[in-house]
C-alpha positions in Angstrom: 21.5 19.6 20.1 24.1 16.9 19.8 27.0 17.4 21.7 28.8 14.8 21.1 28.0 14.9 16.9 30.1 18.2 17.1 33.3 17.3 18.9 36.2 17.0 16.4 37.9 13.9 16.1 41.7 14.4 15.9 43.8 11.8 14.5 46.6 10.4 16.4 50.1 9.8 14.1 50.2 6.7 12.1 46.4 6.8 11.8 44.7 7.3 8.1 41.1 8.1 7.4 39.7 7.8 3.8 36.1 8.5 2.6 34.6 6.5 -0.3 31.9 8.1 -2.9 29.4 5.5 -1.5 29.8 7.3 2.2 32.4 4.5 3.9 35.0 5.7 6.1 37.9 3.4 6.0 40.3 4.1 9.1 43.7 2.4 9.4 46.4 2.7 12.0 48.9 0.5 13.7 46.4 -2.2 14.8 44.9 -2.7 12.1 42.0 -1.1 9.4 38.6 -0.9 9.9 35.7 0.2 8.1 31.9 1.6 8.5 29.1 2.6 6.3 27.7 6.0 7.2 24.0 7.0 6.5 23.9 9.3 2.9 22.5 12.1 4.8 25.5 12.3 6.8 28.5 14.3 6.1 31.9 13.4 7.1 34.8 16.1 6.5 38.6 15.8 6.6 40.3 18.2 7.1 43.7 17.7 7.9 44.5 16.2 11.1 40.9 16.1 12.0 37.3 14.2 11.3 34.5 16.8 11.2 30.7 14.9 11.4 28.2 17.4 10.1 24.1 16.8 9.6 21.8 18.7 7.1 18.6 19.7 9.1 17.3 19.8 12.5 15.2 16.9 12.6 15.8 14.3 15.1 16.7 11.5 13.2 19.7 13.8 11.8 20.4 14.7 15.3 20.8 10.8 16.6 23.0 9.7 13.7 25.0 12.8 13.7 26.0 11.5 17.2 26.0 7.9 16.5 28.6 8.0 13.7 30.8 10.6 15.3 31.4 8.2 18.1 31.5 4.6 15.9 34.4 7.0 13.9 35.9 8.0 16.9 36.1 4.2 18.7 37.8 2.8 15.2 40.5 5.5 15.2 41.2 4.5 19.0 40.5 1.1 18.6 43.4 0.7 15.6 45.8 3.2 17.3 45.5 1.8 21.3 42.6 -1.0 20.8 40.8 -2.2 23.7 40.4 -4.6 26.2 38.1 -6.4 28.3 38.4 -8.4 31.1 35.6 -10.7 32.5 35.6 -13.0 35.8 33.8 -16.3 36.4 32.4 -15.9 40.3 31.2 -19.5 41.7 32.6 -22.6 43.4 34.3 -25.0 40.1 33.7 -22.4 38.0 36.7 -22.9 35.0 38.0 -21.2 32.1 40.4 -22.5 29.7 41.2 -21.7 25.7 43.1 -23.4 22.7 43.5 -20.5 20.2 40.3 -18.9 19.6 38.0 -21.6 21.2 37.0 -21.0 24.6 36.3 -24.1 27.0 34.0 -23.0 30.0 32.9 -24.9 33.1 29.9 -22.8 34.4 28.2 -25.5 36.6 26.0 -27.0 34.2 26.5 -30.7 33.4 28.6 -30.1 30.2 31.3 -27.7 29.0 30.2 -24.9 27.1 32.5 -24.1 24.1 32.5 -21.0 22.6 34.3 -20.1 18.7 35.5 -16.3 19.5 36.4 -14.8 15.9 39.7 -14.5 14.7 39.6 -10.6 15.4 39.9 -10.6 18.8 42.4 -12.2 21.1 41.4 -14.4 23.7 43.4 -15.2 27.2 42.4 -17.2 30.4 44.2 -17.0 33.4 43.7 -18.9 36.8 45.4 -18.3 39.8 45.4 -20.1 43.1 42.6 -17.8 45.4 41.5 -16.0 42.4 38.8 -16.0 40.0 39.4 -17.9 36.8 39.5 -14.4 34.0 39.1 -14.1 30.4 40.8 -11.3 28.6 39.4 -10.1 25.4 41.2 -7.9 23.2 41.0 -6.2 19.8 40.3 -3.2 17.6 36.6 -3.3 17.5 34.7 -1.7 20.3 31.7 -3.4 19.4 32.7 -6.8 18.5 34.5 -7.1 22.0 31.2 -5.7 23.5 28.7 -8.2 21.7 31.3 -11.2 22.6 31.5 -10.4 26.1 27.8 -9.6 26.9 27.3 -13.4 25.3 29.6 -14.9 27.4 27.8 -12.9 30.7 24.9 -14.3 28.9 26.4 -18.2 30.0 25.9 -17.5 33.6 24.0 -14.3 34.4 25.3 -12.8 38.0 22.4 -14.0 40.5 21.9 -11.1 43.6 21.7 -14.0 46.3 25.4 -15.3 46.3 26.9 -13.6 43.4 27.7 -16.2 41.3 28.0 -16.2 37.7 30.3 -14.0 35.0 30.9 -10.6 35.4 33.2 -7.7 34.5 36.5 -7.3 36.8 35.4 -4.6 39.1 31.5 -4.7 38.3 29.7 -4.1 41.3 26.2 -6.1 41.8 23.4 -5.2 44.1 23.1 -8.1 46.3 19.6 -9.2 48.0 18.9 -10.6 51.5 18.3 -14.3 51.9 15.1 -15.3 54.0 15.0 -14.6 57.3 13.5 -16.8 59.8 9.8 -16.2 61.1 9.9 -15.8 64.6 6.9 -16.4 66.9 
C-alpha cells in the first residue's frame, strides 16, 4: 500500500497545474514552469485546489509509480512556488572555489583546475571566508537537477574517513576511521 501515492497534493496560490491528453503535467508558479511525463497507466486528477494520483490495479509496478509520480508532482509545485537550495563545502588544506556565471572553477588538489558548465537552470554562488570552508550554493526549481549536479561535484573529491577531506554537504556528518596505531613490543 503506497502511502505516499495517496497523499493529496494541495496547490499553494499563484501555482497552476494542467494535464495534457498525452499524460504531461505542466506545473507553473512564481519560479518558474516545469513539466513531467507520467506513465499511461497512471491517473492524475484535479480537482480544484488539489492533485489527486490514482493507480488502476494492485500490482506492484502500479504501486511504485503511483508513489513515484505523486512525489516528482509534488517537488515541481514546491520547487516553482519556494524552489530549493543546496549548499556544498570543499573540506581540505588549498581547497578553492570560484565562478564566473554559470562556470564553476574548482581547486581540489589535483594538479589542474577542474571547470565545471552548471546549466542555465540553476544558480550558482561561491563564497569564501577567512577560517571557513570555501561553499557552493546551488539553487533552482528542479529537485532533481540540483541533486544530479551536486552529487557530481561530491563526485570531484569524494570525502575520505581518515582526515575528512574532500566535498561534502554543509552539515553532513561522516564516519571517521582510526589511523594506524603503533605496534608495541
Amino acid at each position: 500500500m503506497s502511502r505516499i501515492g495517496k497523499k493529496i497534493i494541495s496547490l499553494p496560490e499563484k501555482v497552476e497545474v494542467s494535464l495534457d491528453k498525452s499524460n504531461v503535467v505542466t506545473v507553473k508558479g512564481p519560479k518558474g514552469t516545469l513539466t513531467q511525463k507520467v506513465d499511461a497507466d497512471i491517473e492524475v486528477k484535479l480537482e480544484g485546489n488539489t492533485v489527486l494520483v490514482d493507480r488502476p490495479t494492485e500490482q506492484k509496478r502500479h504501486k511504485a509509480l503511483h508513489g513515484l509520480y505523486r512525489s516528482l508532482i509534488n517537488n515541481m509545485v514546491t520547487g516553482v512556488s519556494t524552489g530549493y537550495k543546496q549548499e556544498l563545502e570543499l573540506v581540505g588544506v588549498g581547497f578553492k572555489a570560484a565562478n564566473q556565471g554559470n562556470l564553476l572553477e574548482l581547486s581540489l588538489g589535483y594538479s589542474h583546475a577542474i571547470f565545471f558548465a552548471i546549466p542555465n537552470e540553476i544558480k550558482v554562488a561561491t563564497v569564501t571566508e577567512k577560517g571557513k570552508n570555501p561553499t557552493i550554493i546551488l539553487e533552482g526549481i528542479d529537485k532533481q537537477l540540483i541533486g544530479q549536479i551536486s552529487a557530481k561535484l561530491k563526485s570531484f573529491r569524494k570525502v575520505e574517513p581518515y582526515k575528512g577531506k574532500g566535498v561534502r554537504f554543509v552539515g553532513e556528518t561522516i564516519r571517521r576511521k582510526a589511523g594506524k596505531t603503533s605496534a608495541k613490543k
